[in-house]
SELUM-467993 format. One record per residue: z, x, y of N, C-alpha, C in turn; residue in three letters. Coordinates in steps of 0.02 Angstrom, whole numbers, padded with zeros to 5 digits, always signed. Example, Ala and Ser with C-alpha at 12.3 -4.5 7.8 and 13.67 -1.06 7.14 Angstrom:
2
+00390+00660-00284+00390+00615-00225+00390+00660-00165ala+00354+00642-00112+00357+00684-00053+00394+00645+00002ser
***
This chain:
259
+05276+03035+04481+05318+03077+04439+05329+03041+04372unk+05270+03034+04313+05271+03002+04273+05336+03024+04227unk+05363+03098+04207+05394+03099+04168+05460+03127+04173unk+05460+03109+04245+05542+03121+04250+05602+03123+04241unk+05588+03045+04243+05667+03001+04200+05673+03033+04127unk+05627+03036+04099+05616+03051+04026+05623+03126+04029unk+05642+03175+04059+05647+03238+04068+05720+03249+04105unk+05743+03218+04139+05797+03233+04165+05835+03230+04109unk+05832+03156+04073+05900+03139+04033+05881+03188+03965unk+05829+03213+03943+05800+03255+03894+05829+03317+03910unk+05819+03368+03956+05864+03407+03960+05946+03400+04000unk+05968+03354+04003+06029+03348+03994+06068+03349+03930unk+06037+03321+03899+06056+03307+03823+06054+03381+03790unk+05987+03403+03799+05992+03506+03779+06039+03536+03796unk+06087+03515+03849+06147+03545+03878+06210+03514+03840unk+06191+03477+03799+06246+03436+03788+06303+03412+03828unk+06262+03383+03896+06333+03369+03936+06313+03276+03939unk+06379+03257+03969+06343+03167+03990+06328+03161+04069unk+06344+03120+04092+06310+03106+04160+06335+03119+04202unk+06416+03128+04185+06460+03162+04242+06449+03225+04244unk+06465+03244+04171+06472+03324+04194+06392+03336+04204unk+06340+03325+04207+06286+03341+04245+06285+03339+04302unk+06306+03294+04331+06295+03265+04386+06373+03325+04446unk+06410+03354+04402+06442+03403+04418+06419+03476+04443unk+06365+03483+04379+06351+03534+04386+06284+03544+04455unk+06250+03496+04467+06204+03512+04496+06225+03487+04583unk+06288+03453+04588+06305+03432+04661+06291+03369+04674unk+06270+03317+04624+06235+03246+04623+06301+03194+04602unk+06293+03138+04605+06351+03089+04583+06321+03066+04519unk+06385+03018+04484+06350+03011+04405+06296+02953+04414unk+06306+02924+04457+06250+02876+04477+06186+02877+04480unk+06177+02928+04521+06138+02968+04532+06080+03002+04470unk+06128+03005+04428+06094+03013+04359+06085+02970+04337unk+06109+02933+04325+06081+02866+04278+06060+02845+04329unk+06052+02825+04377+05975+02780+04425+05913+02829+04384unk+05899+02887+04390+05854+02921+04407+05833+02904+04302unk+05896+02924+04260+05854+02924+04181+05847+02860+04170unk+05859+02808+04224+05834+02727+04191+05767+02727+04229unk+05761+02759+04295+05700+02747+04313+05697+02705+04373unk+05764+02689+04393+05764+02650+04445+05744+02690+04513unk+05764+02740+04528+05742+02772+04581+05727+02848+04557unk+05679+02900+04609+05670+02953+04589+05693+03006+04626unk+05722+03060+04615+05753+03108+04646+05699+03134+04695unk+05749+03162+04765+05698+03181+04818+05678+03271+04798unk+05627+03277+04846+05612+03332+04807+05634+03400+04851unk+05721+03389+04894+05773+03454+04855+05815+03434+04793unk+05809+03382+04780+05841+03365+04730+05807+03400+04689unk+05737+03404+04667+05699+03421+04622+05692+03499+04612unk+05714+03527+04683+05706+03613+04683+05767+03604+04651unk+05815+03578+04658+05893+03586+04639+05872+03602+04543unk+05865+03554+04534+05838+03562+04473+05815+03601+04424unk+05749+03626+04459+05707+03689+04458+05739+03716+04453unk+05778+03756+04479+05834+03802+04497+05864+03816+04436unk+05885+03759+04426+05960+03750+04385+05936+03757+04311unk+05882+03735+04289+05830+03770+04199+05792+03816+04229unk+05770+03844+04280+05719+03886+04282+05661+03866+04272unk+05657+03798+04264+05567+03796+04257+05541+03765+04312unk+05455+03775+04317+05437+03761+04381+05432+03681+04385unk+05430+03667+04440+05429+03571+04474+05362+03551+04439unk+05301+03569+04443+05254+03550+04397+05264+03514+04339unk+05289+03583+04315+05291+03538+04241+05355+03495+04223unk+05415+03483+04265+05463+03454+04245+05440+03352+04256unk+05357+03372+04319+05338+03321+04338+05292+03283+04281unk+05239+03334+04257+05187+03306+04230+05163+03320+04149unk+05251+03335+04119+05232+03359+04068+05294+03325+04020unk+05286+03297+03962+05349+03259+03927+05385+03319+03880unk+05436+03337+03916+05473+03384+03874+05506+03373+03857unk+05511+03311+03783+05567+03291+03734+05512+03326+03672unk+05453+03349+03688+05427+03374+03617+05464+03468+03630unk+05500+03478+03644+05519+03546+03657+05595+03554+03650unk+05604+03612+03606+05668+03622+03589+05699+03669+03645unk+05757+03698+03635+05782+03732+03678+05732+03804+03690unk+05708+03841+03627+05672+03893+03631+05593+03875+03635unk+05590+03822+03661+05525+03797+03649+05495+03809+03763unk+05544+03846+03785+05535+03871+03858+05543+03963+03859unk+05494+03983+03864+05451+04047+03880+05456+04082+03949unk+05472+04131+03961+05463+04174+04026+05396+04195+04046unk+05368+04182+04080+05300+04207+04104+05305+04240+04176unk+05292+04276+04181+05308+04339+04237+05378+04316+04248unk+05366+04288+04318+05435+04267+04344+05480+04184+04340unk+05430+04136+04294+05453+04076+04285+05442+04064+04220unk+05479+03996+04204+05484+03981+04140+05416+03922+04115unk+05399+03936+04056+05343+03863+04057+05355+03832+04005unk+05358+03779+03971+05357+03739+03909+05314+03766+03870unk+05325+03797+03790+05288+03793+03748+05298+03773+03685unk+05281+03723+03688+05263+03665+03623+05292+03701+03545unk+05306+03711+03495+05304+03712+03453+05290+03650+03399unk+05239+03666+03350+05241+03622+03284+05251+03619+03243unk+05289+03580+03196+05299+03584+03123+05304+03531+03078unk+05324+03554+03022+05294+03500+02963+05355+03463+02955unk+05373+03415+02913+05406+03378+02864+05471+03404+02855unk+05454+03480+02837+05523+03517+02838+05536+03557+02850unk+05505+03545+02928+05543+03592+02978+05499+03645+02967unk+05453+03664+02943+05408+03728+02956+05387+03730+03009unk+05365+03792+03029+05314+03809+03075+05238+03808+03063unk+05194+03767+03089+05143+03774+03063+05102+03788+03136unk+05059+03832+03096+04997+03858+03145+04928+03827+03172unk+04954+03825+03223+04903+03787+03292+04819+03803+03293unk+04764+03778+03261+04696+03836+03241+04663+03815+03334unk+04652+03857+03371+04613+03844+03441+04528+03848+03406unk+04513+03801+03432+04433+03779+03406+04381+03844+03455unk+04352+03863+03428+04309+03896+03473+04266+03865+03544unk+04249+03799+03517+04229+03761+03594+04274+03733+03641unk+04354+03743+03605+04384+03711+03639+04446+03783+03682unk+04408+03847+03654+04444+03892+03672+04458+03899+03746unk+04414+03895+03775+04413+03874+03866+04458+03839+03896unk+04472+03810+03855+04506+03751+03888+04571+03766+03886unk+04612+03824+03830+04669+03836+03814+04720+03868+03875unk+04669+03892+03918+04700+03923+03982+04748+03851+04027unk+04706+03815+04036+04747+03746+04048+04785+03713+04017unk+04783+03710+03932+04815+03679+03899+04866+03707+03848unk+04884+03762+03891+04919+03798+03835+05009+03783+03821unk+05023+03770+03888+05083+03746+03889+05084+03664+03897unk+05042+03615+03875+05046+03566+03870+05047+03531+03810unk+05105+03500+03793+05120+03467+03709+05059+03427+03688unk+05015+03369+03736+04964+03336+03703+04930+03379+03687unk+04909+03431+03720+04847+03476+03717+04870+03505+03645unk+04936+03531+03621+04946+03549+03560+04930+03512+03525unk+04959+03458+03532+04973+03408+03480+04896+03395+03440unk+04853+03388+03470+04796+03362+03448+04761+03425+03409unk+04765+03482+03405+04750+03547+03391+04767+03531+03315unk+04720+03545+03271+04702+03560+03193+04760+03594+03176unk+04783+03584+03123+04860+03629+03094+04841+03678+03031unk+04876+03714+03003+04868+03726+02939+04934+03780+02915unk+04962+03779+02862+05016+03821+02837+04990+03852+02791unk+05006+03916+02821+04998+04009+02784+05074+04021+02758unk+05092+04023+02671+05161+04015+02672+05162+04091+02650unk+05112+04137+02660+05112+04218+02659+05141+04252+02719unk+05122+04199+02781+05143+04219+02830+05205+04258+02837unk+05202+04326+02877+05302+04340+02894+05341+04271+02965unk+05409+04286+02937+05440+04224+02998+05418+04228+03084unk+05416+04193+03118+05376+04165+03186+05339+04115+03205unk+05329+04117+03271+05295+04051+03272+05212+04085+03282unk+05153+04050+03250+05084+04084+03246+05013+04031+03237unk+04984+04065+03297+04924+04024+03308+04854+04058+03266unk+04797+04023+03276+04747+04057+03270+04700+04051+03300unk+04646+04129+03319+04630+04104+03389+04561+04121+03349unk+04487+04103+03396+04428+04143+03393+04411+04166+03409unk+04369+04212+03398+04353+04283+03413+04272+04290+03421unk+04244+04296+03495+04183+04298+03473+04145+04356+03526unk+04091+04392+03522+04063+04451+03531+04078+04521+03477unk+04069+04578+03518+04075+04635+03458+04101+04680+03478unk+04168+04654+03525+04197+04707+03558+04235+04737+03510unk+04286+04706+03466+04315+04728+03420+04300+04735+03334unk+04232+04772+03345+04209+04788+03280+04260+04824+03253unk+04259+04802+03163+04221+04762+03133+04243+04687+03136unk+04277+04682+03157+04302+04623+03192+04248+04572+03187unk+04221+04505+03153+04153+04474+03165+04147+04424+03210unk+04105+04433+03244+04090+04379+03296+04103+04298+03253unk+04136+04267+03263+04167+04180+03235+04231+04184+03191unk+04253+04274+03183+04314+04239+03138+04373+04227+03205unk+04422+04214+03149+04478+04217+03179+04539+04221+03167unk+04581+04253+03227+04645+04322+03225+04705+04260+03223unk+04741+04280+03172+04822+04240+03153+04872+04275+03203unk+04900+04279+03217+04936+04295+03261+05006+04272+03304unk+05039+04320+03287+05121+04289+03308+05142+04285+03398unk+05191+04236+03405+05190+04253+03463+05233+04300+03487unk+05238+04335+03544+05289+04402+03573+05327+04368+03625unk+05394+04348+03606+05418+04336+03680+05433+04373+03732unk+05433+04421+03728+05457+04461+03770+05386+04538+03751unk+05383+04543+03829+05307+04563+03846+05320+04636+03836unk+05384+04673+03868+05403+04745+03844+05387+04750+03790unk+05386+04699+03733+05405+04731+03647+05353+04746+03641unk+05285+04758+03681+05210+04777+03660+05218+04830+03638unk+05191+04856+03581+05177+04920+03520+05120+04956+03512unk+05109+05002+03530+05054+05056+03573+05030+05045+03509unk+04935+05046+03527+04871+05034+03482+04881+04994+03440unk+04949+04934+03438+04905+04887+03404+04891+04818+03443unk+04837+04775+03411+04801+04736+03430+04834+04681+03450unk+04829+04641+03495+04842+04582+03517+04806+04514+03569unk+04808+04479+03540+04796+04408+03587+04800+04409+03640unk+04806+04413+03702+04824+04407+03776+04777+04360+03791unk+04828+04325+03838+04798+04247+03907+04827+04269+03946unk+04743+04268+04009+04794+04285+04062+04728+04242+04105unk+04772+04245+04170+04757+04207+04213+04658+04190+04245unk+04659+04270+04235+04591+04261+04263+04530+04281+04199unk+04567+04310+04132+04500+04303+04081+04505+04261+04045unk+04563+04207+04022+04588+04191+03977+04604+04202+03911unk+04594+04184+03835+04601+04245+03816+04548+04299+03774unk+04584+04325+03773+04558+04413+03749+04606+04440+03693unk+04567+04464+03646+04566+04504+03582+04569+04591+03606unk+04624+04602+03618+04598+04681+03633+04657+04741+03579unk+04637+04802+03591+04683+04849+03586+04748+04871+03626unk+04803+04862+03624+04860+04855+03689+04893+04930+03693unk+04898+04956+03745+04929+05012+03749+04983+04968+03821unk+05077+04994+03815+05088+04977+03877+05107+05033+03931unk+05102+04994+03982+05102+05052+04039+05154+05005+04106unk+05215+04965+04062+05242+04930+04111+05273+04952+04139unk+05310+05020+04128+05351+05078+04151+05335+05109+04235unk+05289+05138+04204+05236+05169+04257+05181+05132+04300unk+05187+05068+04266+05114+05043+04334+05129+04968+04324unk+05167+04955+04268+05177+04888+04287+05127+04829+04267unk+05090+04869+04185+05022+04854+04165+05041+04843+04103unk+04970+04811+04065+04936+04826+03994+04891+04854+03997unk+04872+04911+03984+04805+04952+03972+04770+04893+03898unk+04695+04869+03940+04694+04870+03868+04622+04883+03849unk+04597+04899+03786+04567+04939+03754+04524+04892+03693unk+04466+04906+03689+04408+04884+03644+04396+04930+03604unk+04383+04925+03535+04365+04959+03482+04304+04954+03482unk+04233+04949+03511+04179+04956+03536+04189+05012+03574unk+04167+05058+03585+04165+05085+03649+04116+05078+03684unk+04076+05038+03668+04022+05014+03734+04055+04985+03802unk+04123+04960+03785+04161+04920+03806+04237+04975+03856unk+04231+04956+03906+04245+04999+03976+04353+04952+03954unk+04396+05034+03975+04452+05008+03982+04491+04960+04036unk+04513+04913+04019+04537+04892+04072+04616+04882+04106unk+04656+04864+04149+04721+04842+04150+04726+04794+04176unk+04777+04743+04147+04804+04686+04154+04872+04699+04186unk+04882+04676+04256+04972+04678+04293+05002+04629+04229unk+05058+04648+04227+05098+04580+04193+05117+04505+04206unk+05101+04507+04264+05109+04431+04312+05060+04395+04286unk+04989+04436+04270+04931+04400+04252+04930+04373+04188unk+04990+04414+04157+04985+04387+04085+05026+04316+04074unk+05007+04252+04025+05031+04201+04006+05047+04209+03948unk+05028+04225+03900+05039+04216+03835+05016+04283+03818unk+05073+04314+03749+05044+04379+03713+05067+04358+03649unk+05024+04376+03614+05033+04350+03510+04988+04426+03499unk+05037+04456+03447+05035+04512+03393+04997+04504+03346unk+04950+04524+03328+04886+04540+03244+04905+04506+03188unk+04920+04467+03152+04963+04450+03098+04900+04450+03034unk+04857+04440+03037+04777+04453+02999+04724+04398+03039unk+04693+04419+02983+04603+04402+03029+04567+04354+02967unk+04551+04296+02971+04511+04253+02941+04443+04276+02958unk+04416+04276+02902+04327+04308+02943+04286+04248+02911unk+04246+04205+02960+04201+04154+02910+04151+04167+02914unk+04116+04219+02918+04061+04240+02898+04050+04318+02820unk+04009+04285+02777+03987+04368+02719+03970+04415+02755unk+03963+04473+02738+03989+04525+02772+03913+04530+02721unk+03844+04552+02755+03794+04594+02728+03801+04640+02685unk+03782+04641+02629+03766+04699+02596+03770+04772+02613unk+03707+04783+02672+03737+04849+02716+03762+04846+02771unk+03804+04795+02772+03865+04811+02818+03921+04834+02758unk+03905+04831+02690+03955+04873+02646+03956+04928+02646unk+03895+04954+02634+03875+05031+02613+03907+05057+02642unk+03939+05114+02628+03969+05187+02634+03941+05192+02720unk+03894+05226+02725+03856+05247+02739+03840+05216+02799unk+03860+05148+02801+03863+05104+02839+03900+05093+02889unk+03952+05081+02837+04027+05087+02864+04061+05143+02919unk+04025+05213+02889+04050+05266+02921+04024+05285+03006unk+03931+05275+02995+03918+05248+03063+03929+05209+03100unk+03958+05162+03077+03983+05126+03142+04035+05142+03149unk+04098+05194+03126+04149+05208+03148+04125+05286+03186unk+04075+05319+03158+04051+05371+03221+04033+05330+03295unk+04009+05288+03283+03966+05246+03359+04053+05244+03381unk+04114+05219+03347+04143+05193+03402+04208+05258+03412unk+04162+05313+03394+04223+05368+03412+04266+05391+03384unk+04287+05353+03316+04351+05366+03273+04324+05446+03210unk+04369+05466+03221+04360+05529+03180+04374+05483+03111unk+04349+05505+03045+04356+05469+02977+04351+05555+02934unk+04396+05568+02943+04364+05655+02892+04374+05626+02835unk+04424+05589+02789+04430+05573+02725+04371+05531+02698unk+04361+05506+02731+04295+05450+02711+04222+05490+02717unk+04225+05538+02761+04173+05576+02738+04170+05622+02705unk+04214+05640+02662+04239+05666+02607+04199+05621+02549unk+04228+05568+02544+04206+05498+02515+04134+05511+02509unk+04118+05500+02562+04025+05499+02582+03983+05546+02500unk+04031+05598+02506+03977+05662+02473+03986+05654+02407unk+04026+05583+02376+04013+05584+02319+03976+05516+02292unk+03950+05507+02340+03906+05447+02327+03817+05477+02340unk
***
């Protein structure tokens, strides 16, 4: 239990209480606390459900994860438990945005609620940005044309999974695809879902339960690092590939007939 001691007395201190009144609140003596934040001995593990219990977060991570890099809002609801998520910022106090590397995108399913795994993650400040906390992710295939295969989506995070906003786009991690760039329709009402939806339509609808979901971040814009072809400009261009993916455009083919 490497980071225990260093987590007990860390969120004690978030409570602003001292060792008694902790040691009040959870049924423990003050001793008891200070053995355990010096490190002299380690709590048994009902002590440790006690715990769990008592912040809501799971025994995992109170074990194997140093949560003095985490503020009070820096713990997230994910279906039914709470997980650590890291926030970063600058000098003064900004928020700055986390860039997920495309080779290292795989890996984010594991490391998403883990501060080293942040920590080491490329930074950069967008001071256009609106207020939130916002990552950036990559984006690769052609599900979400015109969307280009290598850019990548800025994106805020949603704490709360109800606030999803029919047809527009979002980030989702979830358990078994990790993540995904899709179109979000919700359906938590009635089924207890995310419908979600590709702007390809080669590309088949799917639903996500909410349990499955870990993380959801909102559209905030799109970095594209690739030029955009010549006739991928054209009119003409443009408009067929919005016939291929189904979208009615009457004004733009309006457009069309004067070119």
């Amino acid at each position: 239990m490497k980071f225990i001691q260093t987590n007990i007395k860390h969120l004690r201190s978030l409570k602003g209480f001292s060792q008694e009144q902790f040691a009040e609140e959870l049924g423990w003596t003050r001793s008891m606390v200070g053995s355990y934040e010096e490190g002299r001995s380690e709590p048994s593990i009902d002590r440790l459900i006690g715990l769990s219990k008592y912040f809501d977060i799971p025994i995992d991570i109170l074990v194997k994860n140093d949560l003095r890099a985490a503020k009070d809002t820096s713990f997230i609801e994910v279906g039914n438990k709470r997980v650590l998520f890291p926030i970063t910022v600058n000098e003064a106090n900004e928020d700055l945005i986390e860039i997920i590397p495309a080779k290292a995108s795989a890996g984010y399913l594991q490391g998403y609620a883990d501060p080293e795994y942040i920590e080491q993650l490329q930074k950069i400040k967008l001071p256009f940005l609106p207020t939130g906390t916002h990552r950036a992710f990559p984006i690769s295939g052609d599900s979400m044309l015109p969307v280009k295969d290598g850019s990548f989506i800025v994106a805020k995070f949603i704490d709360d999974i109800n606030d999803v906003k029919n047809g527009r786009t979002y980030i989702v991690l979830t358990k078994e695809d990790g993540l995904v760039y899709k179109r979000v329709y919700n359906k938590i009402k009635e089924q207890g879902c995310l419908e979600l939806h590709s702007d390809n339509k080669a590309y088949g609808v799917y639903n996500v339960n909410i349990q499955e979901v870990i993380e959801l971040w909102e559209f905030t814009c799109c970095i594209n690092t690739q030029e955009y072809d010549k006739n991928e400009l054209k009119l003409s261009s443009i408009v067929n590939m919005f016939q291929q993916l189904r979208v009615e455009l009457k004004s733009v083919k309006g457009l069309e007939n004067q070119f």
